[in-house]
C-alpha positions in Angstrom: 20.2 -156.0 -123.4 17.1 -156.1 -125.8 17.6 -156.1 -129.8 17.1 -152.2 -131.0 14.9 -152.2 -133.8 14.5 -149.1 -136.0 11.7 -147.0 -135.5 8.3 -148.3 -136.8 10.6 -151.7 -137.1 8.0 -153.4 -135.1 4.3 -153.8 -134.9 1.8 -153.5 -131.9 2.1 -156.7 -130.1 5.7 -156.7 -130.7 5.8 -158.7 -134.0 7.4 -157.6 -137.2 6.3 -154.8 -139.4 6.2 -156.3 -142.9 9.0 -154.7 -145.7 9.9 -155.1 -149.0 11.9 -153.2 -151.2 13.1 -153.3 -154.4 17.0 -152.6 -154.5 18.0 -153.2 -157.5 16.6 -154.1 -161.4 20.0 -155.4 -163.6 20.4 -157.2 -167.2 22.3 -160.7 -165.6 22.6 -162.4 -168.7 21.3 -162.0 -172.6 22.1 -163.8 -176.0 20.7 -163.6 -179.5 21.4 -165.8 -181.8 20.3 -166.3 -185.7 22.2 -169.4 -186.7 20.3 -168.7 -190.1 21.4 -165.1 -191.1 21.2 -164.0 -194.5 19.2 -166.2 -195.8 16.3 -166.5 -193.1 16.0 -162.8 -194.3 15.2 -163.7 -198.1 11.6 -165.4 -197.5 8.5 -164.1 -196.0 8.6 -163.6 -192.4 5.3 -165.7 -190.9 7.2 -167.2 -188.1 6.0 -169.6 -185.8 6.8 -168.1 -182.0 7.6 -169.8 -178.9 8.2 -168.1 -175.6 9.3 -170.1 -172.7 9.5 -167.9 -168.9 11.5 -169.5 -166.0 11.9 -168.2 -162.8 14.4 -168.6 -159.6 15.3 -167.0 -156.6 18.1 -167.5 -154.0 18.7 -166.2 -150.3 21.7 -163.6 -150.3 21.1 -162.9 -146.7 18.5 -162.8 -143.8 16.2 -160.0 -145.8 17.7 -159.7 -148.9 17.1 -162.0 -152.0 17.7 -162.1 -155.7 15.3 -163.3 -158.1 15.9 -164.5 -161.8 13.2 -164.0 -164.3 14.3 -166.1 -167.9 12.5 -165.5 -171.4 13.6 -167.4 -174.2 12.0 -166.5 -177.4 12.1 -168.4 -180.5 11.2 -167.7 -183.3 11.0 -170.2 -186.7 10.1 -170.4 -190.5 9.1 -173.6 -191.1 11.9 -175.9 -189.6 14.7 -173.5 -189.6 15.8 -171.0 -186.8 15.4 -167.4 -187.8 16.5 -166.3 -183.5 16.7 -167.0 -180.5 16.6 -164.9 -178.0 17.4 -165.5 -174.0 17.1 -162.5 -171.3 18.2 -163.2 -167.7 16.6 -160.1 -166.1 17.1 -160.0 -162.3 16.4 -158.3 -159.0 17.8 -157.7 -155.6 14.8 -157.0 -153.2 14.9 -156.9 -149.0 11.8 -158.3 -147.9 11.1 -159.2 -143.9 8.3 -160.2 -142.0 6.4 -162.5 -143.7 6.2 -165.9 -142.9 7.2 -168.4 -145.2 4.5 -169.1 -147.8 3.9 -165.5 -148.6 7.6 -165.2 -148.8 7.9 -167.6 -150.9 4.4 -166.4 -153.0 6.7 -163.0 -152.7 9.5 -164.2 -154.8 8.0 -166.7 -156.9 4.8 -164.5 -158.7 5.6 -160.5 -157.1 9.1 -160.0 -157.8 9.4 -162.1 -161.6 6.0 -159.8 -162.4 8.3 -156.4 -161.5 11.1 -158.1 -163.7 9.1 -158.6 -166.5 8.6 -154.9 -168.1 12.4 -155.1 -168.0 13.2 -158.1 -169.6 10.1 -157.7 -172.2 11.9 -154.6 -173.5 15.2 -156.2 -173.5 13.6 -158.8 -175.5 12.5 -156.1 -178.0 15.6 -154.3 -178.7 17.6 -157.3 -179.4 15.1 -158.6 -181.4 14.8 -155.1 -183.0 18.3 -154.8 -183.6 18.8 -158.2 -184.9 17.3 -157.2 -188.1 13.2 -158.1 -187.3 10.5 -156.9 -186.7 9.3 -155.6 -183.3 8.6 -158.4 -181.0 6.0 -157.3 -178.0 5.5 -160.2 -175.5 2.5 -160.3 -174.1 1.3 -159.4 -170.6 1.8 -162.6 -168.2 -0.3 -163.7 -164.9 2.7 -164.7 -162.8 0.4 -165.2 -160.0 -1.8 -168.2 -162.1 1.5 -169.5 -163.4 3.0 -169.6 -159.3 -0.6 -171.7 -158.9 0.1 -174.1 -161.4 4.1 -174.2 -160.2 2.9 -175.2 -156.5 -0.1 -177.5 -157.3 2.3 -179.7 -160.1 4.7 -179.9 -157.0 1.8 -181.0 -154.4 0.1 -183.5 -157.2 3.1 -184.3 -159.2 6.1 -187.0 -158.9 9.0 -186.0 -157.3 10.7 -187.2 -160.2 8.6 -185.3 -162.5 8.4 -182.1 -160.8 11.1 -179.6 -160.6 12.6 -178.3 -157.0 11.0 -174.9 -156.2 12.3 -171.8 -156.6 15.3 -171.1 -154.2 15.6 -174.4 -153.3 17.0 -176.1 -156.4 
């Protein structure tokens, strides 16, 4: 007996009708730290920034996947600490019928640039409520930064380059 599919489940030709769906946004992890407090609040705030994104994604089953998106802000006066802030924003999202390097282009740039709205306000109420001013990350071109991901992997050492997404 033939596989049912649902209706519209399959293409003409017979082959698979690309999905994807996003299931579910969720805060997995956040911290914020000021190893510093009170006295980083005493001098004049002209901090020097740093924001660092990090991305991962795992198989939960045949069509359904999570993705990670990590921002770590931190933020310093002079040599000193004045916060850091992590957010672990993450996804659940069915995708099927895509072979695998969109798939993979899928969960590596699409999915962390739907997580980012999320975690850039999460990033800004902590921050807010840690006693600073506002903090408003920028908008980020997941797409160029997949690029760069994929050709370091292709030109660099095996050694020097991390696994990809999923697969670490």
């Amino acid at each position: 007996m033939a596989e049912q599919q649902p209706e519209g489940a399959r293409g003409q030709g017979g082959e698979e009708k690309q999905q994807f769906a996003i299931h579910k946004i969720y805060l997995k992890d956040s911290s914020f730290e000021i190893p510093n407090a009170p006295e980083i609040f005493r001098g004049e705030w002209k901090p020097k920034i740093d924001v660092d994104l990090g991305m991962d994604w795992k198989k939960l089953d045949d069509e359904t996947y999570e993705t990670t998106l990590r921002v770590t802000v931190t933020a310093k006066l002079d040599d000193r600490t004045a916060y850091l802030c992590e957010v672990l924003q993450a996804g659940v999202f069915g995708v099927s019928g895509f072979d695998e390097r969109t798939l993979d282009a899928l969960l590596g740039s699409y999915c962390p640039a739907n997580l980012f709205p999320y975690a850039r306000e999460a990033v800004s109420d902590l921050v807010g409520k840690g006693g600073f001013p506002q903090m408003l990350l920028g908008p980020v071109n997941f797409e160029a930064l997949y690029m760069q991901r994929k050709k370091q992997q292709k030109g660099g050492d095996a050694a020097e380059s991390p696994a990809p997404p999923g697969q670490a």
